[in-house]
C-alpha positions as CSV (number, residue, x, y, z in Angstrom):
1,X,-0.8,-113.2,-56.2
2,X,-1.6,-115.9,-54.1
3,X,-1.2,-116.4,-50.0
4,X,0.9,-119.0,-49.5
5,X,1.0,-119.4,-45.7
6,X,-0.9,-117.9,-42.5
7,X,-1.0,-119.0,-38.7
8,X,-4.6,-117.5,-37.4
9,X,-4.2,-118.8,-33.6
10,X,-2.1,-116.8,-31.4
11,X,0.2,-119.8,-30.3
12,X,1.2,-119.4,-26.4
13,X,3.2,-122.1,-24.2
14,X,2.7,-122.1,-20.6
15,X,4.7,-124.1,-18.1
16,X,2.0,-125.0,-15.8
17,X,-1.8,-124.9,-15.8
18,X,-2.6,-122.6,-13.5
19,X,-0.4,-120.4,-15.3
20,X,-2.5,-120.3,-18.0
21,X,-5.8,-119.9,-16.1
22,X,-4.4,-116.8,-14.3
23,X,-3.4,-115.5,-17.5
24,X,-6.2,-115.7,-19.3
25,X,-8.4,-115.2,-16.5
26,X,-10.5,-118.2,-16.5
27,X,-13.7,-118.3,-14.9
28,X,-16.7,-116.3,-14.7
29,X,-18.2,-116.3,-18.8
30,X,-16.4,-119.3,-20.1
31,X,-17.8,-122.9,-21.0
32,X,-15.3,-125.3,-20.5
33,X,-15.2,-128.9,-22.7
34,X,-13.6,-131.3,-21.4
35,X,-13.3,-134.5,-19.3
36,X,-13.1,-135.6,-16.0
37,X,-9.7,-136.7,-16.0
38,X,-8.1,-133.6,-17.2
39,X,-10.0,-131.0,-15.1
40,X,-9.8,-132.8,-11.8
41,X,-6.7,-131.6,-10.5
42,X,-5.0,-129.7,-13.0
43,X,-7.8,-126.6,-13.6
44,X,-10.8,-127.2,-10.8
45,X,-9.0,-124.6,-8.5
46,X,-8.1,-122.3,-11.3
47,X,-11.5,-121.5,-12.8
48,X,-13.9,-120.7,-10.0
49,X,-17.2,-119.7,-11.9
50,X,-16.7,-121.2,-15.0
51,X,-18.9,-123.5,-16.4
52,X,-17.9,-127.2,-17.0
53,X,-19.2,-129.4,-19.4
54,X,-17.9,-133.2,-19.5
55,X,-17.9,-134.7,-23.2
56,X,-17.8,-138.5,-21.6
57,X,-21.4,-137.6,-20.3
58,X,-22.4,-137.7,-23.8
59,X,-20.6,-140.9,-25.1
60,X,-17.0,-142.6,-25.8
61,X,-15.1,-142.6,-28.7
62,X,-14.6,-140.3,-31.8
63,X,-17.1,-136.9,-32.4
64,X,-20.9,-137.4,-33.6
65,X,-23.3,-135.5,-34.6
66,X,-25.6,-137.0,-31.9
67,X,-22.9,-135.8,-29.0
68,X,-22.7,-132.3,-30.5
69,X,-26.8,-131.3,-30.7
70,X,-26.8,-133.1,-26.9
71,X,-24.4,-131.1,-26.0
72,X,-25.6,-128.3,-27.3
73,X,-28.9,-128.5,-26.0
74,X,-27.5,-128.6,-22.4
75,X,-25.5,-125.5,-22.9
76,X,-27.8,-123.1,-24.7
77,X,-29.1,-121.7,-22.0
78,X,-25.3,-120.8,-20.3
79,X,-24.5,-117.6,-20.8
80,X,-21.0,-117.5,-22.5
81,X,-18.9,-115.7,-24.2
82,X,-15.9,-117.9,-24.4
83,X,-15.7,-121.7,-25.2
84,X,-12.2,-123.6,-24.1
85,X,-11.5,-126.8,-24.9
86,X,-9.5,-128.8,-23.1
87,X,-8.3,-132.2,-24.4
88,X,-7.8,-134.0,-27.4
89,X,-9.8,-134.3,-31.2
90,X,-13.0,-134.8,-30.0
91,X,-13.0,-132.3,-27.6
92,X,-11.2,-129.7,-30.1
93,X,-13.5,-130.7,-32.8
94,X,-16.8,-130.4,-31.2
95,X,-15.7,-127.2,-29.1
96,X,-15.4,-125.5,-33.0
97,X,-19.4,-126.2,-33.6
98,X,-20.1,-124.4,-30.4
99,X,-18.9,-121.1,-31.2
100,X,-20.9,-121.0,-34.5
101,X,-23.9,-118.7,-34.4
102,X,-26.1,-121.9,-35.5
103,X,-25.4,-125.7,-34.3
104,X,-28.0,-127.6,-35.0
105,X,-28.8,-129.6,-37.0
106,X,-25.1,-130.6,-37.3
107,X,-25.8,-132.4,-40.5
108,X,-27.0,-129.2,-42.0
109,X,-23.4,-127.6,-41.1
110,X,-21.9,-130.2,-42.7
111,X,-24.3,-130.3,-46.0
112,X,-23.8,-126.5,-46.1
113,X,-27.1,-125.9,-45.9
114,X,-26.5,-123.5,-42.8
115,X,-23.0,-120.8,-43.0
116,X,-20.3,-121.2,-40.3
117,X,-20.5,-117.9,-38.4
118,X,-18.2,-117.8,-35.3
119,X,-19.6,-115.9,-32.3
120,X,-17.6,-116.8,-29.4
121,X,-14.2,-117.1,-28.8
122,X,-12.3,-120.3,-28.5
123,X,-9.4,-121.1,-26.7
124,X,-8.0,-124.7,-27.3
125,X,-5.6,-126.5,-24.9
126,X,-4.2,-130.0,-26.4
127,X,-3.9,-132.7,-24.5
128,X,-2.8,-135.6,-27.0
129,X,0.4,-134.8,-29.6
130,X,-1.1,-135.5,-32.5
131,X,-4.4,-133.7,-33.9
132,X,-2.8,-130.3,-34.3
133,X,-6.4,-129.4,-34.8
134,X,-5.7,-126.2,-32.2
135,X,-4.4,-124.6,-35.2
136,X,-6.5,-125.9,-37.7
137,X,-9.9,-125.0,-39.4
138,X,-11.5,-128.2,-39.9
139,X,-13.8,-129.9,-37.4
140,X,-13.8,-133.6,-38.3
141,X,-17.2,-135.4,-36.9
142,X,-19.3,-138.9,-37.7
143,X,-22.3,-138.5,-38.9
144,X,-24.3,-141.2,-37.3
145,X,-27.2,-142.1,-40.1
146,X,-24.8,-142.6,-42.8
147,X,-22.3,-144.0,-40.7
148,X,-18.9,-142.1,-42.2
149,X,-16.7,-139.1,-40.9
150,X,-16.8,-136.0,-42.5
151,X,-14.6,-133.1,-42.1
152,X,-16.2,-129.5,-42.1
153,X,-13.1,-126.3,-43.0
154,X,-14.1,-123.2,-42.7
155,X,-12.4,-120.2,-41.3
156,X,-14.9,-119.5,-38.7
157,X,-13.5,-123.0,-36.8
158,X,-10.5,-121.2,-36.1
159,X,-9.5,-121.0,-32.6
160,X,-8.4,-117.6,-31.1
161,X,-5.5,-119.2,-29.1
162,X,-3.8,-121.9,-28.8
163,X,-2.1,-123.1,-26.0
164,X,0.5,-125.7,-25.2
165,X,0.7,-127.4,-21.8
166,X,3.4,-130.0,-21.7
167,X,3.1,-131.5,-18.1
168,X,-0.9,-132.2,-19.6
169,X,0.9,-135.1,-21.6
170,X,2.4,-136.5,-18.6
171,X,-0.4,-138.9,-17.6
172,X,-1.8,-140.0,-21.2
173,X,-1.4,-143.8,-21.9
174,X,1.2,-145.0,-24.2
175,X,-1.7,-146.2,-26.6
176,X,-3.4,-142.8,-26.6
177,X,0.3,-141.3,-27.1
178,X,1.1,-143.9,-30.0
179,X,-2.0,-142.9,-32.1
180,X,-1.8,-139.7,-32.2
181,X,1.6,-139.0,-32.7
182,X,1.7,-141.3,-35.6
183,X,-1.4,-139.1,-36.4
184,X,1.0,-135.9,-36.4
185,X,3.3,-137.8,-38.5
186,X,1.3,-138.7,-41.0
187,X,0.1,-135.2,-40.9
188,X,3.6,-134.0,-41.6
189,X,4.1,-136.6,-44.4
190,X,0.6,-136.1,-46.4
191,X,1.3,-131.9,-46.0
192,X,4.9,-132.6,-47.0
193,X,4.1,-133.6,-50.5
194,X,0.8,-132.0,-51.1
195,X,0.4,-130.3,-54.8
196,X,-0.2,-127.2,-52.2
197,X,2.9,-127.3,-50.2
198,X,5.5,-124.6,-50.6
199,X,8.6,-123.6,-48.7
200,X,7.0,-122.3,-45.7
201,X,4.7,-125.5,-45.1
202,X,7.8,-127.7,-46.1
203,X,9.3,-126.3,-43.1
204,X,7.1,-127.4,-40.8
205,X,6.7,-130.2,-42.2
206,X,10.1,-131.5,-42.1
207,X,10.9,-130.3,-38.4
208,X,7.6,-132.7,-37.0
209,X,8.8,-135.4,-39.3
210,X,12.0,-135.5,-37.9
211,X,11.0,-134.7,-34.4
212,X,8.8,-137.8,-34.2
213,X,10.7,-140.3,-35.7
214,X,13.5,-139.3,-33.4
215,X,11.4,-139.4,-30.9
216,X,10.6,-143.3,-31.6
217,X,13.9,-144.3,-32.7
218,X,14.7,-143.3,-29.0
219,X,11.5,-145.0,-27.7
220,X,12.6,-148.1,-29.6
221,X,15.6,-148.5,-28.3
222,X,14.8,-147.6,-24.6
223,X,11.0,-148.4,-24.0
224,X,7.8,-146.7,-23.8
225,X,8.8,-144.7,-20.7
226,X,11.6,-143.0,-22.5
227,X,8.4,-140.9,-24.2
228,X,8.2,-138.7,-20.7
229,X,11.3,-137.2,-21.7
230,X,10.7,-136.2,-25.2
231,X,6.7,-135.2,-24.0
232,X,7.6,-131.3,-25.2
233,X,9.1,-132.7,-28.5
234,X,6.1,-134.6,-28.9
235,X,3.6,-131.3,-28.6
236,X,5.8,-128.7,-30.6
237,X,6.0,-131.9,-33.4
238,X,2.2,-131.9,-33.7
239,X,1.0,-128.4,-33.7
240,X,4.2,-128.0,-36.4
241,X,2.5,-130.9,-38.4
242,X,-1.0,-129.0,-37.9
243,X,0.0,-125.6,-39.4
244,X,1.4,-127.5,-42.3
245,X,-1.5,-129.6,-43.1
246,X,-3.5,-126.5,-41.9
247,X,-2.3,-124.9,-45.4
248,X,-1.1,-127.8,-47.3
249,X,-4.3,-130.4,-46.6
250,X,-3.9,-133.8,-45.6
251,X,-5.3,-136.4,-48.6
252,X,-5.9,-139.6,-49.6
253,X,-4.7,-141.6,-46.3
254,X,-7.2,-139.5,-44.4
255,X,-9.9,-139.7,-47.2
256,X,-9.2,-143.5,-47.0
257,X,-9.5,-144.0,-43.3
258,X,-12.6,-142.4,-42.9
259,X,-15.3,-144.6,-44.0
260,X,-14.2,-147.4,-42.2
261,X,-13.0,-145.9,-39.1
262,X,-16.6,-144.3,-38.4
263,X,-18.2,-147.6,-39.5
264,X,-16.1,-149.5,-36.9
265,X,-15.1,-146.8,-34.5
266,X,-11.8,-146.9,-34.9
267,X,-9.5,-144.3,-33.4
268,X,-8.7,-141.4,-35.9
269,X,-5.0,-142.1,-35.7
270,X,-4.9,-145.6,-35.6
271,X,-6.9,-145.9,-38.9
272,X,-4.8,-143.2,-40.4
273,X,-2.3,-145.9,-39.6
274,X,-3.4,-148.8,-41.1
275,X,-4.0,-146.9,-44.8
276,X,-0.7,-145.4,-44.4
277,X,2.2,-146.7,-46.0
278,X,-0.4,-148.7,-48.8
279,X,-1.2,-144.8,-49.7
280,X,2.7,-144.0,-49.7
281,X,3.6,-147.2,-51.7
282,X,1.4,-146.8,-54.3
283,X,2.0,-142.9,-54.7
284,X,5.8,-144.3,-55.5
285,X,5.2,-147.2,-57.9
286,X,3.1,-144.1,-59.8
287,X,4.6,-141.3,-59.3
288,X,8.2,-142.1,-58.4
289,X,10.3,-139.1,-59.2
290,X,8.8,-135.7,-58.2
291,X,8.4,-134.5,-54.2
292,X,8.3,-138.1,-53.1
293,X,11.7,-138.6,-53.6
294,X,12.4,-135.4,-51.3
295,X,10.9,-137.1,-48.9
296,X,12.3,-140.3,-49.3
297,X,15.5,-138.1,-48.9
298,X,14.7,-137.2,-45.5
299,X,12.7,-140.4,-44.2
300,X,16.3,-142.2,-45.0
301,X,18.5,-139.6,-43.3
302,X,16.4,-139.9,-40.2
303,X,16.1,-144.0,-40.4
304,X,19.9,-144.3,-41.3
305,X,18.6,-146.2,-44.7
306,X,18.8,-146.2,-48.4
307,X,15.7,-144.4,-50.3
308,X,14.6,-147.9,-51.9
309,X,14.3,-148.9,-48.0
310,X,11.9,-146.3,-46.8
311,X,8.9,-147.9,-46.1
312,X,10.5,-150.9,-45.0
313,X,12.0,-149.4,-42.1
314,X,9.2,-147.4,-41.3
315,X,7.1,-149.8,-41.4
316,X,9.3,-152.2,-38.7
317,X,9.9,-148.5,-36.6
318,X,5.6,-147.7,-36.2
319,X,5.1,-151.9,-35.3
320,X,7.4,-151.0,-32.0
321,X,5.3,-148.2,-31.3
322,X,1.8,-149.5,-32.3
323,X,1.5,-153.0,-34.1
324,X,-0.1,-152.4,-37.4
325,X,-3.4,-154.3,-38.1
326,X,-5.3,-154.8,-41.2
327,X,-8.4,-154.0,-41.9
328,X,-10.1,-157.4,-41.5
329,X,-9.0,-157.5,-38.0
330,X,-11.4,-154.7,-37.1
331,X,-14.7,-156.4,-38.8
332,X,-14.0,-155.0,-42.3
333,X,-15.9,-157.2,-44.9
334,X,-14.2,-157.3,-47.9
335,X,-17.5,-156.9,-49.6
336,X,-17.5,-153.6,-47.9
337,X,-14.3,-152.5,-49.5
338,X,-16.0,-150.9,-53.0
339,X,-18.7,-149.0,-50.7
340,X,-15.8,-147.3,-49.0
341,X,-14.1,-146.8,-52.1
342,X,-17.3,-145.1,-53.6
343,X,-17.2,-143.1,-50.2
344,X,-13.8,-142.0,-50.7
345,X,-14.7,-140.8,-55.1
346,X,-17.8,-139.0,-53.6
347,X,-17.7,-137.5,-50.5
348,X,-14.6,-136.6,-49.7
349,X,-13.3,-134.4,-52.4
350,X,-11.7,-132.3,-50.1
351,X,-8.9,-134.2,-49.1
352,X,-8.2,-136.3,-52.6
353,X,-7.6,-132.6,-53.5
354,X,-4.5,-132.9,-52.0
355,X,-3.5,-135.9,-53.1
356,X,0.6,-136.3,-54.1
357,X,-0.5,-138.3,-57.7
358,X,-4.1,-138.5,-58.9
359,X,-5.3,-142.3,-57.7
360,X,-8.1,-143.8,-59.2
361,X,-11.5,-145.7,-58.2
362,X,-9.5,-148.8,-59.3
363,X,-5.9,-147.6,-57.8
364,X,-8.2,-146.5,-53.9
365,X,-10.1,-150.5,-54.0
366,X,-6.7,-151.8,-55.1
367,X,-5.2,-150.2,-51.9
368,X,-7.7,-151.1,-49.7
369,X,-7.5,-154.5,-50.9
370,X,-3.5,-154.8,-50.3
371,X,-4.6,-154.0,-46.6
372,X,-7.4,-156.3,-46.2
């Protein structure tokens, strides 16, 4: 008999940020991630006696291995027996290295050559809508000397609680809000038709799908600010999109993006994007009938198309939201394009696990050649 679907973070909304200090009793014991931005204002007066740690002391951009055994230096002398992170993937990732037993060296963790073994508790608090990585297990980092991402699941990354904050959403900028809930959709659509999907992930699956794309369809047609009235949408869409790829997987869009995302620090949704619907085209031409077509069922409901139009209309629905670049325009050399897909054949197994069709050393360069 085999489990088919689990939620391990309790999953709690608040309506306001002091509500949730005062009910989980923030202060004296915990080590707070996050950044400057966030805490000022909406938790400084709730959490008297914690103690704060500030990830953009340690560098912009996506997670590395060199921010996490910084950090970790500077906090192993704190006493603590609770780590919250507050803020968006690279605060929630890193925060899930901190409660192991041992951190460093990360690159050991992630060459499991040292076990995951969680000894604090974690308490994450999202402030983007698209990582859905408070309900995840996987910690997805850059590991500087090789210059590629790499994604670490094990149980032990698991937060305790999760808990959503809508008015946290308020202030993030319409790029920040475009990547990562094109992120949570592509989440939602790589879970969606996963060989390990099944009824209960489908669920979720489908309900951030269509959340989203409603959700732009009404940014579309009324502008960018429309997006503060949809902001709870928006949050419930993403940790949806995160229990389903939490048991489903994500695949070959993520595997994809990866390489040349660390190698360029590009933004983990926005790469997601670019690979996207070259992934989704070519799982169609080989692959065609199967769960694909489900989906293609509900993408044309949503877009008010036919099935053969999909990606089309997708496609012309994202560029409103975040004009699509290819991968040249970030400093990709084409000569580069067989490294990555050597990357993608080698190292991240994981996610090509999950991929809808199987797709090939030749069928990956060929993709990342159509988005050159």
């Amino acid at each position: 008999m085999l489990q088919q679907f689990r939620v391990m973070p309790a999953i709690y909304q608040a309506d306001s940020c002091r509500e949730f200090c005062e009910e989980f009793q923030v202060g004296a014991g915990d080590l707070i991630l996050t950044d400057p931005a966030i805490f000022d204002g909406y938790f400084d007066v709730y959490t008297k006696g914690a103690a704060v740690v500030y990830l953009k002391k340690y560098g912009e951009g996506e997670p590395t291995d060199l921010m996490v055994e910084a950090i970790y230096q500077d906090i192993k002398g704190i006493p603590h027996k609770r780590v919250i992170a507050i803020g968006g993937g690279s605060i929630i990732d890193i925060a899930k290295l901190l409660v192991q037993e041992t951190i460093s060296p990360v690159v050991q963790l992630y060459d499991k050559i040292i076990p995951t073994k969680k000894v604090k508790e974690l308490i994450i608090v999202p402030t983007t809508c698209g990582t859905g990585s408070e309900v995840t297990s996987v910690a997805v980092i850059e590991l500087t000397a090789r210059k590629t991402k790499l994604g670490l699941q094990t149980d032990d990354e698991f937060a305790d609680y999760a808990v959503l904050i809508p008015e946290l959403l308020d202030g993030l900028p319409f790029k920040f809000f475009a990547t990562s809930s094109i992120d949570a959709l592509i989440h939602a659509i790589e879970s969606f038709v996963s060989p390990k999907a099944n009824p209960f992930t489908e669920m979720y699956s489908e309900k951030a799908i269509r959340l989203i794309l409603n959700g732009y369809l009404k940014i579309a047609e009324e502008g960018e600010e429309a997006r503060f009235t949809l902001m709870e949408d928006f949050l419930l869409a993403s940790t949806c999109a995160g229990i389903a790829f939490g048991n489903a997987g994500c695949a070959a869009v993520h595997a994809m993006s990866m390489p040349f995302s660390g190698a360029y620090h590009v933004p983990h949704g926005e790469a997601n994007y670019v690979i996207f619907t070259g992934v989704f085209k070519a799982y169609r031409r080989l692959q065609p009938e199967g769960k694909i077509q489900q989906l293609d069922s509900i993408l044309a409901e949503v877009l008010s198309c036919g099935p053969d139009d999909v990606y089309k209309k997708l496609e012309a629905l994202l560029d409103k939201i975040l004009p699509k670049q290819f991968l040249h325009e970030y400093g990709v050399k084409e000569e580069e394009l067989p490294v990555y897909t050597d990357v993608v054949m080698t190292k991240q197994g994981r996610l090509t696990a999950n991929n809808y069709t199987k797709l090939d050393a030749d069928e990956v360069l060929r993709i990342y050649q159509s988005l050159f």
